[in-house]
Steps between C-alpha positions, in 0.01 A plus 500: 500500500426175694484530879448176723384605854648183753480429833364275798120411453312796710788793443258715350595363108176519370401811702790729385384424121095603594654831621758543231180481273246675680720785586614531112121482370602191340204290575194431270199692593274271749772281578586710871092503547495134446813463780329742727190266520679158534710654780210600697316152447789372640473737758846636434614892443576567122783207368662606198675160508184390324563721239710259365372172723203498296478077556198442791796255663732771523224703637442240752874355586666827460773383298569595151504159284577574141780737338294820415614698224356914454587719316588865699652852345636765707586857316853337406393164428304206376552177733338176522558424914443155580383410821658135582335235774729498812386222701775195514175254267523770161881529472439382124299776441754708685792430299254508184452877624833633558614333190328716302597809662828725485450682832352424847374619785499270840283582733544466884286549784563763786380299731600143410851582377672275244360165491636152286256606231719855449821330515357192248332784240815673561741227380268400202560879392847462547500125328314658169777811464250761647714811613245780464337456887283748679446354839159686713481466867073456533261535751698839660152617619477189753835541669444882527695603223790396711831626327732257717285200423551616134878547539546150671337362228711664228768416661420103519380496149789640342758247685295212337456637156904621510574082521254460145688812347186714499527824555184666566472868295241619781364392795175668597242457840137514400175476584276349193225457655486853608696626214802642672795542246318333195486789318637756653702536801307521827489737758458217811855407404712815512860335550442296205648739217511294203268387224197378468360165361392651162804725543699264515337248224565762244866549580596139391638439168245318300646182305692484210392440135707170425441519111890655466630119639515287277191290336351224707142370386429134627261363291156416657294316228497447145202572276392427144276752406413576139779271350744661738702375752520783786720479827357668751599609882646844672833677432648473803796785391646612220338584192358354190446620152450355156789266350691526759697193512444303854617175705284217620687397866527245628450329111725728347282497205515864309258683308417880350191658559226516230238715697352573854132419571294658711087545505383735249819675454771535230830519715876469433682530812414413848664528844559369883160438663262473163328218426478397146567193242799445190509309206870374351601511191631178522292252611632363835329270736502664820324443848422615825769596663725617248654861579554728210855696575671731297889404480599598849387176622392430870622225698390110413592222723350259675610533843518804695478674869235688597339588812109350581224576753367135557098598570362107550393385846690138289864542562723463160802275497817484287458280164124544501350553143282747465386787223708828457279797313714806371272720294403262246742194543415211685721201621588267728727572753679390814658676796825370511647668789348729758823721597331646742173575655382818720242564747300766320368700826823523680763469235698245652673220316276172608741240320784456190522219303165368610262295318156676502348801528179546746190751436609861525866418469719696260743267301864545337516226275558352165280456277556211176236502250415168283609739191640862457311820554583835397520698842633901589617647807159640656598822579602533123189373344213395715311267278772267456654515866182388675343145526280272658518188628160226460418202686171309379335837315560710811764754578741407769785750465638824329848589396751715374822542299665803696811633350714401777436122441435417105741284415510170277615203582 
């Protein structure tokens, strides 16, 4: 199960994952030694931020830089928790993060309340379909374990996340520095009655296999290897076995299959998530960017709404050309309407019908693509409902294909 831990830059992210760790004996042998001594060089009581801030520019700025994925297991459960950058400069990283995930958990501080890095994680988590939220109230221990500044708190959170349509399955004060209801409920917090962290971690559902939907496996590369011409990429759902007859979208080209190659193995059948190659028995010529479907097909067109997070400090504009990625297509592509644009901290509509979208603003709009892609509904099948958007090489903004808006034109 993939958790992304969110929040405003010095919450406590990076902290609450140390203790999760440390507390569940999860941590290499030397590795808490190692964090003992750098703390105390840096004159500092024992951080198990650093745990996972193992960068000496982390160390030094405090901030955690890069999306840092380890792997955790409670009694119930084997999770990957990925602890994603908070301040406003790493938002790619961010997004990278809590893409990957099917639950979160934002993290607030007692003290500092909710700040417009919570309510900008918070509507990314909303913008990529996230509904499984745990939402921990840090840093109890400095405001005295203080049950009304906890309360206040719940309360304000909980009117901003009911406007993104997330409700929260716990909400839970802590302390992770001290280790108060991390793993077990604490006894400096007697009127809180509910569930702890890893409590509550191992009540959410973990995600669903998507190899009963049906096949989609875009094609990354093709190789010729031993007088064979193998197709190769990652089944993004659905199943695949030996001549079983398959679709090339958006070509429309058809095939069977005449085997499925994988390193050192004999295999006949594969399914959602594996990573392996086919050969046709008819030889096709296919490319990158092809998606193998079964007969329900998915959607092709090329123009369609979706919603993006625009990330570059360089404003975009309507009609401006630039490169659409969605798993293993590429084209051009232009915006040619923004519908609407939001303020991503306070929710509030900035502009309709405008004509660019500024750094850190969330976008309605319409997308038109140079040629047609085969797309899904993300919250139907992830691979094919997610997409970003590239300016000169570089990353400027992420999108999705919620259910409410996939339409063609």
């Amino acid at each position: 199960m993939n958790i992304v831990i969110v929040g405003h830059v010095d919450h406590g992210k990076s902290t609450l994952i140390g203790r999760l760790l440390y507390d569940t004996n999860s941590i290499p042998e030397g590795i808490f030694e190692e964090v003992k001594k750098v703390s105390e060089e840096l004159g500092k009581e024992t951080e198990f931020a650093y745990l996972l801030d193992s960068l000496e520019e982390e160390r030094k700025l405090n901030i955690t830089i890069d999306t840092t994925q380890i792997f955790f297991k409670s009694p119930k459960k084997d999770y990957v928790i990925i602890d994603a950058p908070g301040h406003k400069e790493f938002l790619k990283n961010m997004i990278t993060g809590a893409s990957l995930a099917n639950a979160a958990i934002l993290i607030i501080d007692s003290n500092d309340g909710i700040q417009e890095q919570t309510k900008r994680h918070a509507y990314i988590l909303s913008m990529l379909g996230l509904r499984q939220v745990i939402v921990v109230v840090n840093k109890m221990d400095i405001t005295g374990y203080n049950s009304v500044k906890f309360n206040k708190i719940k309360e304000d959170i909980l009117k901003f996340l009911s406007k993104l349509n997330i409700r929260p399955k716990y909400i839970i004060p802590i302390s992770a520095i001290k280790g108060d209801n991390i793993i077990k409920k604490s006894k400096n917090m007697p009127w809180y009655n509910n569930l702890s962290v890893l409590e509550a971690l191992d009540n959410l559902n973990a995600k669903q296999t998507l190899s009963n939907q049906p096949l989609r496996f875009p094609v990354q590369d093709v190789y010729e290897i031993n007088n064979k011409r193998i197709l190769v990429g990652k089944i993004e759902s659905g199943r695949l076995k030996q001549h079983d007859e398959i679709i090339f979208l958006p070509s429309n080209k058809k095939s069977e299959i005449k085997s499925i190659e994988v390193w050192n193995k004999n295999k006949t059948h594969a399914e959602s998530g594996e990573c392996v190659g086919v050969t046709l028995k008819e030889p096709l010529c296919i490319e990158r960017g092809e998606v193998i479907c079964s007969e329900v097909s998915p959607r092709i067109t090329n123009k369609f709404e979706a919603n993006i997070f625009w990330m570059s400090k360089n404003p975009t504009k309507i009609n401006e050309k630039l490169i659409l990625k969605c798993a293993t297509q590429e084209v051009k592509y232009i915006i040619e309407k923004i519908k609407k644009k939001i303020n991503s901290s306070t929710l509030e509509g900035i502009d309709e019908d405008c004509d660019e979208l500024k750094e850190t603003e969330v976008g309605n709009v319409i997308i038109k693509t140079e040629k047609p892609i085969v797309i899904e509904n993300f919250n139907y099948i992830e691979g094919l409902g997610r997409f970003v958007l590239v300016k000169n090489d570089i990353i400027v903004s992420g999108g999705i294909i919620p259910n409410e808006v996939l339409r063609s034109y």
